[in-house]
Structures are given as structure tokens and as C-alpha cells.
C-alpha positions in Angstrom: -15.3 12.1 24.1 -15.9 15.5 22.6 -13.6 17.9 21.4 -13.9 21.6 19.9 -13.0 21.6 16.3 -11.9 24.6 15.2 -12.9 24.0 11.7 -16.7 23.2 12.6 -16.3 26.0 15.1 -18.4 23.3 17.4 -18.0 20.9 19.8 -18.1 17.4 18.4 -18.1 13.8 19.0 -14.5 12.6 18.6 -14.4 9.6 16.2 -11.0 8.3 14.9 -10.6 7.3 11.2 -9.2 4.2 12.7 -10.8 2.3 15.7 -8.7 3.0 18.4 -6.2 4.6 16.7 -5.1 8.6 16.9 -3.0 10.1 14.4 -2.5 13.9 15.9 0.3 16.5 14.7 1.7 19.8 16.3 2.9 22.8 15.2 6.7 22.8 16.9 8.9 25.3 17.4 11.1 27.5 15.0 14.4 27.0 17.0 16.4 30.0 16.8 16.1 31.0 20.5 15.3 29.6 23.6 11.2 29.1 23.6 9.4 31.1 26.3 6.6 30.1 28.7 4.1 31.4 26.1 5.2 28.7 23.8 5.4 26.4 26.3 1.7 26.7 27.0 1.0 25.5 23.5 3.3 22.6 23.9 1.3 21.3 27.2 -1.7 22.0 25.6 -0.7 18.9 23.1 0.4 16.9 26.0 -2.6 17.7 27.7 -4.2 16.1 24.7 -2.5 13.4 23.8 -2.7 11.9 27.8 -6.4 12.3 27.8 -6.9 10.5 24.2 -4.6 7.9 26.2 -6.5 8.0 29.4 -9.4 6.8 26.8 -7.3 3.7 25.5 -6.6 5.3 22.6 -3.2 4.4 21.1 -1.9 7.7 20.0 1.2 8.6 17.4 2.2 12.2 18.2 4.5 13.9 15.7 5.9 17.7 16.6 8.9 19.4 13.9 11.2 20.4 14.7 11.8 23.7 12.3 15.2 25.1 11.5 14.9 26.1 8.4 12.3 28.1 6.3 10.6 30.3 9.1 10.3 33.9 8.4 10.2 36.7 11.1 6.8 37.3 10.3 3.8 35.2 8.4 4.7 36.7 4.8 6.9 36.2 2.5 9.6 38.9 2.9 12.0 39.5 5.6 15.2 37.1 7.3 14.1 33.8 8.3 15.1 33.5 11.8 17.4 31.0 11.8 19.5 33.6 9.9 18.5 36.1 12.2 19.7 33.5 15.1 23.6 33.7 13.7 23.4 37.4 12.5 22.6 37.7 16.8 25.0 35.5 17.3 27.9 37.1 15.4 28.0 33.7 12.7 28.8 33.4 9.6 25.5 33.1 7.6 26.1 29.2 6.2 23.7 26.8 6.1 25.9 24.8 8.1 26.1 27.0 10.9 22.5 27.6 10.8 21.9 23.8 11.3 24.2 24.0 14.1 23.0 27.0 15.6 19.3 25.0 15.4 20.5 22.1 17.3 22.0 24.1 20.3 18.5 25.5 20.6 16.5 22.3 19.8 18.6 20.5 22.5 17.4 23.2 24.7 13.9 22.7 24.1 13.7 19.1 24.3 15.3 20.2 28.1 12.6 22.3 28.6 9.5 19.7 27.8 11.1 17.1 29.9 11.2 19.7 33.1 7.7 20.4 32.5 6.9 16.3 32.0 5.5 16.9 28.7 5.9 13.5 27.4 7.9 13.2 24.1 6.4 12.8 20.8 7.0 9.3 19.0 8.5 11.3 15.8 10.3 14.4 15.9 11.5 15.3 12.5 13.6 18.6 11.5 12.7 20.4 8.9 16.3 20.1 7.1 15.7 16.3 7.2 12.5 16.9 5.1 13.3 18.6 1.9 12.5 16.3 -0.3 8.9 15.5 0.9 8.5 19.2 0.4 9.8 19.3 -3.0 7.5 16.2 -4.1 4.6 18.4 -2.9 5.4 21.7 -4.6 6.3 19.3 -8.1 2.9 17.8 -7.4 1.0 21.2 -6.8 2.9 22.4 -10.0 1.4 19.4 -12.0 -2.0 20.7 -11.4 -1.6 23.8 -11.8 -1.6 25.6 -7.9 1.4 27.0 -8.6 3.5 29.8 -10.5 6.6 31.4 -10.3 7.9 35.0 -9.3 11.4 36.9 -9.2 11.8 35.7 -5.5 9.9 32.4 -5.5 7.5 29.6 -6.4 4.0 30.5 -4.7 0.8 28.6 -4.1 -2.5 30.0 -6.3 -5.3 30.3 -3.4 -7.5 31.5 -6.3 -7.5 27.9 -7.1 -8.4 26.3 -3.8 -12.4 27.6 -3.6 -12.1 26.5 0.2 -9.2 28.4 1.2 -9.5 30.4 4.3 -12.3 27.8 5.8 -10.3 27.0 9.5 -11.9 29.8 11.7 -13.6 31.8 8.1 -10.5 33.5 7.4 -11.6 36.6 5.3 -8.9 36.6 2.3 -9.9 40.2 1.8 -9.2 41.3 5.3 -5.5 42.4 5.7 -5.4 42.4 8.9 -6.6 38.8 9.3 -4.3 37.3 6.2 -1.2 38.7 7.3 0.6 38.5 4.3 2.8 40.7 3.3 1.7 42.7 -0.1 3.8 41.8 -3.0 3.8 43.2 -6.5 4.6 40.0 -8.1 2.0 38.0 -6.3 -1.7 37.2 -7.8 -3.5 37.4 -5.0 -2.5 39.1 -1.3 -3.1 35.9 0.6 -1.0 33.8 -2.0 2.2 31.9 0.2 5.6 30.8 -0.7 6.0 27.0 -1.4 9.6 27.4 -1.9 12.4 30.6 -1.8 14.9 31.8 -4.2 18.3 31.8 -2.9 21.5 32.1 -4.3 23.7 31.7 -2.2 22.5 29.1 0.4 19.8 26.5 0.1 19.3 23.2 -1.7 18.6 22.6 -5.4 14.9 22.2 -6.8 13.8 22.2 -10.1 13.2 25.7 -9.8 16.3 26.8 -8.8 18.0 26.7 -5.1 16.6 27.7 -2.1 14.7 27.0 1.2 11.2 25.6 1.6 8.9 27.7 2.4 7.9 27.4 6.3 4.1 25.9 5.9 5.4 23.8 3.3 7.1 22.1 5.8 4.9 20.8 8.2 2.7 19.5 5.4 5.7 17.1 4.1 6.3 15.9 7.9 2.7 15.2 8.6 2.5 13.4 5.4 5.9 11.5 5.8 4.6 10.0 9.2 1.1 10.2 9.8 -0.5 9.9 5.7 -2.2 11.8 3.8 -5.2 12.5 6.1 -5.2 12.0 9.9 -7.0 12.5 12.7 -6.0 15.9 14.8 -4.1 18.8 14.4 -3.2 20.7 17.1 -1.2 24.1 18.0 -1.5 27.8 19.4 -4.3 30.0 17.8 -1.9 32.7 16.4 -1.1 29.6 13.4 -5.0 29.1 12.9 -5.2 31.5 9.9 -2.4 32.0 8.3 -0.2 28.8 9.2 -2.9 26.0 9.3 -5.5 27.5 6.7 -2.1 27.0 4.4 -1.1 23.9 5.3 -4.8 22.4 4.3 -4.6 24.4 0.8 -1.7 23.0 -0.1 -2.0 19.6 1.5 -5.9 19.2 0.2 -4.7 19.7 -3.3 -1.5 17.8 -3.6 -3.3 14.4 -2.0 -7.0 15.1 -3.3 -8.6 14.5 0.1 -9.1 16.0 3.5 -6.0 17.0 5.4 -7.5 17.3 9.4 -10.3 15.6 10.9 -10.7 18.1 13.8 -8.3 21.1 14.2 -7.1 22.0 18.4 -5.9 25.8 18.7 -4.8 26.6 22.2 -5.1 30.3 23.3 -2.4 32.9 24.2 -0.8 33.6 27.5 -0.7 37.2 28.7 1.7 39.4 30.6 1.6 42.9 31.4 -2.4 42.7 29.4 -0.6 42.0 26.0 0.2 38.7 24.6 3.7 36.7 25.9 6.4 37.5 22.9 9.4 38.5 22.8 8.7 41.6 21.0 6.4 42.5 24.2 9.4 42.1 26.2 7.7 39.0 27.7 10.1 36.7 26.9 9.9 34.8 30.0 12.0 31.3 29.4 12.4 28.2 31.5 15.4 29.9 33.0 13.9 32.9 34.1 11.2 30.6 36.0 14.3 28.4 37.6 16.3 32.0 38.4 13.4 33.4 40.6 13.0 30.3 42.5 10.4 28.9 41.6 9.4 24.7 40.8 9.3 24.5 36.6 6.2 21.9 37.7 4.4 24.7 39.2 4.2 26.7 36.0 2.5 23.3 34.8 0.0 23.3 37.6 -0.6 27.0 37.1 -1.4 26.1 33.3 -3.9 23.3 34.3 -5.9 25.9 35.8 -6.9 27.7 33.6 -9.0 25.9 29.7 -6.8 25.6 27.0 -9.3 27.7 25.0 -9.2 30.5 26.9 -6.5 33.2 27.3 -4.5 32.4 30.4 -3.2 35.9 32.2 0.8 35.2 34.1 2.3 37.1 36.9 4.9 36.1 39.1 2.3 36.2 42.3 -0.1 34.1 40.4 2.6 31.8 39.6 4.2 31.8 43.5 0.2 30.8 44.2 0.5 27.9 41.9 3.9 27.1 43.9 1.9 27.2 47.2 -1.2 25.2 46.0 1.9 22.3 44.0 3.2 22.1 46.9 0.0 21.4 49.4 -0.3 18.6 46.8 2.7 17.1 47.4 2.5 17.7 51.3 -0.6 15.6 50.9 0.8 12.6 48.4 3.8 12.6 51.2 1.5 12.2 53.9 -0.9 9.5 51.5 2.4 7.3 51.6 3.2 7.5 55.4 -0.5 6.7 56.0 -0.7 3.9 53.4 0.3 0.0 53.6 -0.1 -0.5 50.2 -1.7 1.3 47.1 -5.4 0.6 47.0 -7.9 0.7 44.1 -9.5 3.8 41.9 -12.4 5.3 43.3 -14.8 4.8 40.4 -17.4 7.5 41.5 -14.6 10.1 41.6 -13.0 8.2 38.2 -16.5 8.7 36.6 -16.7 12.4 37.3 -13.2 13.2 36.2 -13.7 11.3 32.9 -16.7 13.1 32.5 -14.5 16.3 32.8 -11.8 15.4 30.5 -14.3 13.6 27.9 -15.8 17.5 27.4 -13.1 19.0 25.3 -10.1 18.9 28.0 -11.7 20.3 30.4 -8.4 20.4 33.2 -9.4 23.2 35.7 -12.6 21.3 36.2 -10.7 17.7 36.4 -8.3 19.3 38.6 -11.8 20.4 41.0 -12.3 16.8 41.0 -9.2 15.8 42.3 -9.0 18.0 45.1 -12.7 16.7 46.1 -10.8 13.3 45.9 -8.0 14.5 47.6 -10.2 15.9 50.5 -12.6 13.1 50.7 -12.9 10.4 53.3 -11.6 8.1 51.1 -9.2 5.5 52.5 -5.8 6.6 52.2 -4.9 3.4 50.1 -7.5 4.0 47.8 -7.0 8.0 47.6 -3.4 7.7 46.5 -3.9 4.9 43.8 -6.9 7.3 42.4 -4.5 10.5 42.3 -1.7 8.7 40.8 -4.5 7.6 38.1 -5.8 11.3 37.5 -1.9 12.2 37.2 -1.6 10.1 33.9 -3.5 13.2 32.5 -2.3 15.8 34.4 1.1 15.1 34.5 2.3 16.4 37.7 4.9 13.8 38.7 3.1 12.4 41.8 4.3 8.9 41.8 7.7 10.3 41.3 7.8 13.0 43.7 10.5 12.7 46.8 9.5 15.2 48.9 12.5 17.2 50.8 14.6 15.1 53.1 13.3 17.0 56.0 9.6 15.5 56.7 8.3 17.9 59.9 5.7 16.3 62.0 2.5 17.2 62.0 2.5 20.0 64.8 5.1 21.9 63.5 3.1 22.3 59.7 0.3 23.4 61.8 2.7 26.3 63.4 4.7 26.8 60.2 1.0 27.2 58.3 0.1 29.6 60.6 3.2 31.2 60.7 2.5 31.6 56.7 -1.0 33.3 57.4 0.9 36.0 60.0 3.3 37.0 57.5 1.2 37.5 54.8 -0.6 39.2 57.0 2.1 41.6 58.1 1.7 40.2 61.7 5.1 40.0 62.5 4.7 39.8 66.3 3.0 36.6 65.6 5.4 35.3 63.2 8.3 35.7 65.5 6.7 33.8 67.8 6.0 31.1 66.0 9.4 30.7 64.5 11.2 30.5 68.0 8.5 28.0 69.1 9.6 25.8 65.8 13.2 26.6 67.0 12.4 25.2 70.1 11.0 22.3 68.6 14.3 21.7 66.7 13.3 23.1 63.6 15.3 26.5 61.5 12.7 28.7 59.8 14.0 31.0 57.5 12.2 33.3 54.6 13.6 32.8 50.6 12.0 35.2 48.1 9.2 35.6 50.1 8.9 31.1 50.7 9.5 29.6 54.0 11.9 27.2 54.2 12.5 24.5 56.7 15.4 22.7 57.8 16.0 20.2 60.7 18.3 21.6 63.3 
């Protein structure tokens, strides 16, 4: 299995520090809104992972955080952290207490939205708030050997001190634009980060004084709490790569004197409109909005399997009403697998061997997903051809095994008529499509048109 590290900035041979064993962490999200599709894609992009280290045998222990507490509007050091943001939005009293709660009402949703999509949960998911101690032991340790010093506002981490800092992706500390944090008079260097905030009037006590952790202190204590001091991957969207990550190494390296990451997994941004999906672009496109328009959440998930997690992945709403279409072929053809089946058959090692091949070269879904269409349109028994898709699903996760399709199965002439009703409308042949509604009527079938979908209904 190979795998592109972003730290090598190659491809490489994945090799776990333990013989069939995978450690992996991911960047979670800062819950202080509902997350949006963009986010989303990152999240998948971890699942994606994780089922094709376990479509190897590997045994894998996934850990995402869960962070509501300590994120900052932007990468530096100054500004609200958005959980205070979150109750200044929502007309709250700013209390630690209400931020906690305010955290949960949107973590809740989240965990919602990665069960709509399938993305299988992760074995630990720890909240930042829960952690604060494992972050304090790490600053107290940094402070011990000197990576540290303290300012008006906070305690920061020395990257003068760490010669590698900066190393995931070649981060170039003297680059503004690529360090991202915010200048400060107090600070030593530009690219120097907050280990731990000033705060007197919420917070916890430290030995420095009370306050919140700083946000990449935070994931360093929960990957250490549950997956040691060095592990195998580390995965999570490319906008953390040189700020977020580089950070987490520094301080991580440093406190346990050995590597952090074996091999480091960015996933790249989605785009709408030509600019990336935030919510600052007006992009902020949530699980909802998806659900409000009518279309399948599993579709987005089929759209997102399209396109290599390494690569930017462009989203319209026709692009994702052709993902619909294509889901729901798949199912028509699962549906019609079972009616034509006895019994599930065996895996088709040829096609097995080529969509290993496929995953084994970094991830590679939109090719896997050729593969299972060539499977799917084979002359493969039908016995056989269902027990090989429902295989290929443990990676891509489209619920095939599960699937009911719609209590109204149409026989096989009427698809062919309501198909090529589909190709006259689209078509603007409207003659044609009027015909071949009433000869579906006449067959005992309704026809009628839903944001721009034809649906079916036995009359």
C-alpha cells in the first residue's frame, strides 16, 4: 500500500510502527456552527482512509476532537475564539458554561451529519474541554526545556528553538503570507504560537495564570492521551498543513523527544462559485441545505468519490443532481442484482485484484469506483456481482447492502420508457415526453416531475 506523505512530499510504502496495527488521528471540527459540505469532504476523506487501511486487514484506532474550546477566528493569536463568537451570535451570556453547552448542541449536530453520510465513527472522540490537563503537562514540559516564554496576553512556543520547524510542506517562516500569524509586538519571532491564553475572567487555572489552551495545543494532548507519543498517520484538510500541523509537530517533537507523524494525509479544498467553500465566501452549504433542495445526503458522498482526495474538487448543484442520477442507477442495479439472485455468490478476484490495486496507490477512489462499474457491467453472474459490490462498498461506503429501494419496484418496460422519457426532457422534447408519460399512465404507473427528478408512483 502506498500513500502520499505530505512531509516527504512523495509517495511511499506504507509501513506501520506496529505490524498490523494503525494508529491514525484527524483534525475535527471547531463546533461553533453547523459544519458545511466543505468540511465534510475532509471528514470522508479520513473515512475514506481509515476503510481502505481496513480493507487491508489492518486494525485501525481512529481518534477525531472534538474542539470547543481554544479556536480562534483566524490561525493567530488575536481575535474571539469562536466558540465565543458562537454565543455573542446567539445572544448568550459569555460563560464558559454556556460555551460548553452551546458546543454540544453543535457537536450533536455533527455526529448527525457523519452518520447521514456513513462516515463510520471514530473509536475515541474526545472534547477539547475534557483535555486540559494533558495540555497543561505539555506546556509545563515545554517550559522545562526551555520552548517557552511568557507575554502580556500569553505563554508562547519559541520556534527559534525547534531548527525543524516549518518542515510539513517547507513552510517558509519568513513568508507572511504562508505563516499566517498574526504580527505581535510582544512575540520573538512572527511565526511563534500560543500554548496557552490569558484570561481573566473565564478559563481554567494553570501555573501561569487562568485561561484557555491554545487551539494546536490541543490536539497534541488528545493524540498523545490516546494514540502515544508517536503514531502512525495524521490526517486532515490542507488549509491546517502549515500553520495547524507544522505546530502540532513543534510542540509535540519537543515535549516527547521523538517523532510525532509517521506520514501526514492533507485532503484538498472544495470549490464553489471558483473560490474555496467557507462561510466567509458565502458558501456555507450545510447538510441541510443539501436535504432542503432534494437531494440524497449519500449522493454528495458519491459525488466526493469522484473526484482524488488530493485534488481540488469543484461543487454545483447540477454536478451534484448528476451524482443523484449516477447513485441512483447504482441502486437501480443492486435492486435488480437481488431480484435476479438466489443467493450471494463469491468475489470476483480479477475485479478484487484491480480494485486493490487502485486503493493500494494512495486512495485512489474515482479509479476504484471505474472498477466497479466495469464489475457492475460485466457478465459476471448475478450472485457473484452482488457479493463483489457489496465487498468494494466496505471502502466506499455507499450503503449497498443496506439500501431498500422505494416501495414502488416498476418492471422492466416501464424503466425503459421512463429512461427515455428522461433523455426527451432534458432534451426539451416535450412532444415526446408527453407521450411517454400517458403510455406509463396507461400502464398503471403516475409520472410526475420534482425539482427537475422524475418521480414514480404506482397507480
Amino acid at each position: 500500500m502506498k500513500i502520499y506523505n505530505s512531509l516527504s512530499k512523495t509517495k511511499e510504502e506504507f509501513k506501520p510502527i506496529t505490524k498490523g496495527k494503525v494508529g491514525m488521528y484527524h483534525c475535527g471540527p471547531t463546533v461553533y456552527d453547523h459544519v458545511h459540505i466543505g468540511n465534510l469532504r475532509s471528514f470522508m476523506m479520513g473515512d475514506f482512509i481509515r476503510r481502505a487501511l481496513e480493507f487491508n486487514d489492518y486494525k485501525v484506532t481512529q481518534v477525531m476532537n472534538i474542539t470547543d474550546v481554544g479556536h480562534l477566528v483566524s490561525d493567530g493569536d488575536k481575535g474571539d475564539d469562536k466558540m465565543t463568537k458562537a454565543l455573542k451570535r446567539e445572544g448568550m451570556e459569555i460563560t464558559l458554561e454556556n460555551m460548553i453547552a452551546v458546543a454540544g448542541v453543535y457537536a450533536d449536530s455533527f455526529k448527525k451529519d457523519l452518520l447521514a453520510l456513513n462516515i463510520i465513527e471514530p473509536h475515541h472522540f474526545p472534547k477539547a474541554s475534557d483535555h486540559i490537563t494533558e495540555d497543561i503537562d505539555i506546556i509545563m514540559t515545554l517550559n522545562k526545556k526551555g520552548f517557552t516564554y511568557a507575554t502580556s496576553d500569553g505563554v508562547y512556543f519559541d520556534t527559534s528553538k525547534y531548527s525543524d520547524y516549518g518542515k510539513l510542506g517547507g513552510l517558509n517562516r519568513e513568508e507572511e503570507s504562508e505563516s499566517r500569524i498574526d504580527e505581535n509586538p510582544e512575540k520573538r519571532q512572527s511565526a511563534d504560537f500560543a500554548l496557552w491564553k490569558f484570561d481573566t475572567h473565564q478559563g481554567w487555572a494553570s501555573p501561569w495564570g487562568q485561561g484557555f489552551p491554545g487551539w494546536h495545543i490541543e490536539c497534541s494532548g488528545m493524540a498523545k492521551k490516546y494514540l502515544g507519543n508517536h503514531f502512525d498517520i495524521h490526517t486532515g484538510g490542507v488549509d491546517l498543513r502549515s500553520v495547524h500541523h507544522n505546530n502540532e509537530i513543534a510542540q509535540s517533537e519537543c515535549s516527547n523527544d521523538e517523532s510525532f507523524v509517521n506520514y501526514w494525509m492533507h485532503g484538498e479544498m472544495l470549490n464553489f462559485g471558483g473560490e474555496k467553500l467557507s462561510k466567509s465566501t458565502g458558501g456555507n452549504i450545510s447538510i441541510q441545505s443539501v436535504k432542503d433542495r432534494g437531494y440524497s445526503i449519500m449522493s454528495y458522498r458519491y459525488l466526493a468519490l469522484q473526484t482524488h482526495y488530493r485534488s481540488p474538487m469543484n461543487f454545483t448543484w447540477d454536478v451534484l443532481k448528476s451524482a443523484q442520477n449516477g447513485l441512483s442507477k447504482v441502486y437501480r442495479d443492486i435492486s435488480s442484482l437481488r431480484r435476479n439472485s438466489k443467493d450471494i455468490g463469491n468475489i470476483d478476484t480479477e475485479f478484487n485484484k484491480d480494485f486493490k490495486e487502485k486503493i493500494n496507490d494512495d486512495i485512489n477512489l474515482p479509479q476504484a469506483l471505474a472498477i466497479f462499474h466495469n464489475m457492475m457491467n460485466s457478465n459476471l453472474n448475478p450472485e457473484d456481482k452482488l457479493a463483489t459490490a457489496y465487498h468494494f462498498d466496505t471502502v466506499l461506503g455507499l450503503r449497498l447492502a443496506e439500501y431498500k429501494a422505494p416501495q414502488i419496484l416498476i418492471e422492466d418496460k416501464a424503466q425503459r420508457l421512463l429512461d427515455r422519457r428522461k433523455v426527451a426532457r432534458d432534451t426539451k422534447d416535450f412532444e415526446t415526453s408527453d407521450t411517454l408519460r400517458n403510455q406509463l399512465s396507461e400502464m398503471g404507473y403516475k409520472v410526475s416531475d420534482i425539482n427537475g427528478e422524475q418521480k414514480i408512483e404506482k397507480l
